[in-house]
C-alpha positions in Angstrom: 0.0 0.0 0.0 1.6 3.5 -1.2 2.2 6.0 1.8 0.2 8.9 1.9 2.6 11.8 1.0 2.8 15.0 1.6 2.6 18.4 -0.6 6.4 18.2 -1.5 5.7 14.6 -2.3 7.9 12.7 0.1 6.3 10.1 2.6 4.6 12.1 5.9 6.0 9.9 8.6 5.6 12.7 11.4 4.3 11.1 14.6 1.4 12.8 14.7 -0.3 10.8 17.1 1.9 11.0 19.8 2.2 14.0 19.8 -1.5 14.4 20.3 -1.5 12.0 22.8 0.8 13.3 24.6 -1.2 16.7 24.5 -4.5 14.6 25.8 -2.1 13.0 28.6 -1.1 16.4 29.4 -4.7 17.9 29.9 -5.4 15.2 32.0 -2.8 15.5 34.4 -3.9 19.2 34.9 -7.2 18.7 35.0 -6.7 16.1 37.7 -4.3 18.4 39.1 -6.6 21.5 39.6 -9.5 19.2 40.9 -7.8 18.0 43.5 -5.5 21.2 44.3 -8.9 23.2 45.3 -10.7 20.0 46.7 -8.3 19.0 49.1 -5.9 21.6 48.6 -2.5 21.6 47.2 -0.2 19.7 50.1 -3.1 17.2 51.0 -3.0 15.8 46.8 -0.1 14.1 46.0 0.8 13.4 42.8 0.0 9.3 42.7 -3.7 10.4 43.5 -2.7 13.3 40.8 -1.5 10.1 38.2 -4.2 7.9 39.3 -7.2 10.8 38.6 -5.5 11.1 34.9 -5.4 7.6 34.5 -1.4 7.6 33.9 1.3 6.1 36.0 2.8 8.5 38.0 6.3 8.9 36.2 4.3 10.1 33.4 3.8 13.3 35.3 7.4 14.2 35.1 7.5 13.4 31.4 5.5 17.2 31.2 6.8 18.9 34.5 9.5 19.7 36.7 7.3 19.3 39.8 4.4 19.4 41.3 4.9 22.9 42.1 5.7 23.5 38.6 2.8 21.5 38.0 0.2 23.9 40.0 2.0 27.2 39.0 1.5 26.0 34.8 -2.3 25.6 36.2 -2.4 28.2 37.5 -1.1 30.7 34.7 -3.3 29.2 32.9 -6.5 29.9 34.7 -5.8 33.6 34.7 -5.0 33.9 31.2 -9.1 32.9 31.0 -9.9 35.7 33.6 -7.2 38.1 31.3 -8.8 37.1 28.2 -12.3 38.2 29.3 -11.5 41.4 30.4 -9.8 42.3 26.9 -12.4 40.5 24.7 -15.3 43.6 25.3 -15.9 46.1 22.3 -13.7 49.4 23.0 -16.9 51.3 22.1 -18.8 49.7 25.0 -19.2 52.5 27.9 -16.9 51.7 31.0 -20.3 50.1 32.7 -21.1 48.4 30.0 -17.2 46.7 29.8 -17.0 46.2 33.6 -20.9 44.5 33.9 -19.5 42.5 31.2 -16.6 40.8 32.6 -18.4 40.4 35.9 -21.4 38.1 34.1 -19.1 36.3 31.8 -16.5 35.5 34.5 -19.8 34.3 36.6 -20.6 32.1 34.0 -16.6 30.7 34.3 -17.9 30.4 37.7 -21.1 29.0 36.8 -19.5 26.1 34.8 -15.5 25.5 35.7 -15.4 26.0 39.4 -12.1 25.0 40.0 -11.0 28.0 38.1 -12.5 30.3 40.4 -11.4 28.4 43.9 -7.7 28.7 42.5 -7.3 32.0 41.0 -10.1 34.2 43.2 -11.4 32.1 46.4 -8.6 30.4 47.6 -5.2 31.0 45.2 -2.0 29.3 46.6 0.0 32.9 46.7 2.7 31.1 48.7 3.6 29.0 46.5 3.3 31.3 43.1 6.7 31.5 41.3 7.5 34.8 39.6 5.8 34.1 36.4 2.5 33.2 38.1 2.9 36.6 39.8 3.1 38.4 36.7 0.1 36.6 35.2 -2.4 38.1 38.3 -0.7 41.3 38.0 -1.6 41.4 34.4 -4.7 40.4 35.0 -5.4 43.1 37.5 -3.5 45.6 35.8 -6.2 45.0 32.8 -8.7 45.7 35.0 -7.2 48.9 35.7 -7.3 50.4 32.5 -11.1 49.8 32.2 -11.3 51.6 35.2 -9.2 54.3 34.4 -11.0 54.9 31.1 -13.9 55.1 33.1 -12.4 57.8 34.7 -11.4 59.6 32.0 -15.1 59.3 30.7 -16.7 60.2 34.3 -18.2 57.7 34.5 -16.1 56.3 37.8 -16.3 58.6 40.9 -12.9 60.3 41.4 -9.8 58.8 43.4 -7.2 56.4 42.6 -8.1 53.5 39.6 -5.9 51.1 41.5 -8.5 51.5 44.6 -11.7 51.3 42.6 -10.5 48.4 40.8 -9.6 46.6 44.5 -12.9 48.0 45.3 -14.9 46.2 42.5 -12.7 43.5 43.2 -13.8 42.6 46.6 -17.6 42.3 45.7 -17.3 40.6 42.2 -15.2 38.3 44.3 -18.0 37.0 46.9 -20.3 36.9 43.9 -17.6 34.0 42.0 -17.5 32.5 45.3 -21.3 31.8 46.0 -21.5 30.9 42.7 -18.6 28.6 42.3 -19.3 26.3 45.7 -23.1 26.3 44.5 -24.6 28.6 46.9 -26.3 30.5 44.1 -27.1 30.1 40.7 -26.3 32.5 37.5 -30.0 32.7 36.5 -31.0 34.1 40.4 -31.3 37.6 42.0 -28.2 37.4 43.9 -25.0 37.3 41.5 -26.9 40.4 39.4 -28.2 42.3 42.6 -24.4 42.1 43.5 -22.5 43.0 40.2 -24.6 46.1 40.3 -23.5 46.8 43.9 -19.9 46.3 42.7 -20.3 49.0 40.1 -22.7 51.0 42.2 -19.8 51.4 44.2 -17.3 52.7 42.0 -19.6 55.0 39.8 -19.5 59.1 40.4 -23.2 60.1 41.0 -25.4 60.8 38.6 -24.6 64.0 37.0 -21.2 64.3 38.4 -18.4 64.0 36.7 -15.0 63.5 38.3 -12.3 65.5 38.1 -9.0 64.7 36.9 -7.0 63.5 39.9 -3.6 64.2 40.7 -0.5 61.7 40.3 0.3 59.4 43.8 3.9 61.3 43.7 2.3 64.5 44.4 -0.1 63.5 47.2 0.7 64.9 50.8 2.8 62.2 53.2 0.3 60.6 55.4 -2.9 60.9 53.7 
């Protein structure tokens, strides 16, 4: 039977299907990794139950990482790089409330239907044990955030006062609302998660009518207040 060749016309013997199964194996391991990690937390999973979730033996694991904390930082990069990517994904046209209500519903919904995501990055992240690069990633994340907020400034539509404190602000409440949702306490579709995003922007917004004034740089703010 003639090999099936490629476009230059030599023979395509690239293992192709290794390298998807290693890919597959991969996912599984992290998968099985960030289950566990905010089931029974990071120092209580060890990485046979890691091997035996993924159905792999457990040498496999360090065929794809270093360690185990390798392991959980690579998870969790990779779970705020789908927080990161929310935030940046909104229209630039869409008003600063409009962006901000945004992220808060879709990153419910991430709530809503990957959990574990949430528990690691928002409810209960394993800052410890974050390497540099992990580090960066929230600070990116956050620093995204940030420049929605501070265009909402710009446009008046944020109440004046630092953007760094508003987005902390915002922050805090979208936070309890990913929480409830994430361990079940309460679903997308109720009152609660919406009655709570509009608190969180509620308490960032200037009032109605007011529009806040351009605020000075940190550097020339008096010592001690």
């Amino acid at each position: 039977m003639p090999h099936t060749s490629n476009p230059a016309g030599t023979p395509d013997t690239t293992p192709k299907p290794r390298r998807r199964d290693a890919k597959q194996t991969r996912e599984r391991l992290v998968r099985a990794a960030l289950e566990l990690f905010t089931s029974q937390g990071y120092h209580a999973s060890t990485t046979p139950q890691v091997a035996r979730r993924a159905g792999v033996a457990e040498g496999t694991i360090y065929r794809h990482f270093t360690s185990k904390e390798q392991l959980l930082n690579d998870i969790y990069r990779g779970a705020v790089r789908v927080f990161t990517q929310v935030v940046r994904e909104t229209p630039s046209k869409a008003s600063c409330r409009e962006h901000m209500m945004d992220i808060a519903v879709r990153w419910g919904e991430v709530a809503a239907t990957d959990a574990a995501l949430v528990k690691l990055v928002f409810v209960a992240p394993p800052t410890s044990l974050l390497d540099d690069a992990s580090r960066k990633a929230h600070e990116e994340m956050r620093l995204e955030l940030e420049k929605v907020v501070a265009s909402g400034k710009s446009s008046g539509e944020v109440r004046a006062g630092p953007a760094y404190l508003w987005t902390d602000v915002w922050l805090q409440l979208v936070r309890l609302m990913l929480e409830r949702v994430a361990t079940r306490e309460w679903a997308t579709q109720h009152s609660a998660p919406k009655q709570v995003i509009d608190s969180a922007w509620d308490s960032i917004a200037a009032a109605k009518g007011v529009r806040s004034a351009p605020q000075p740089s940190e550097a020339s703010l008096p010592v001690g207040r």
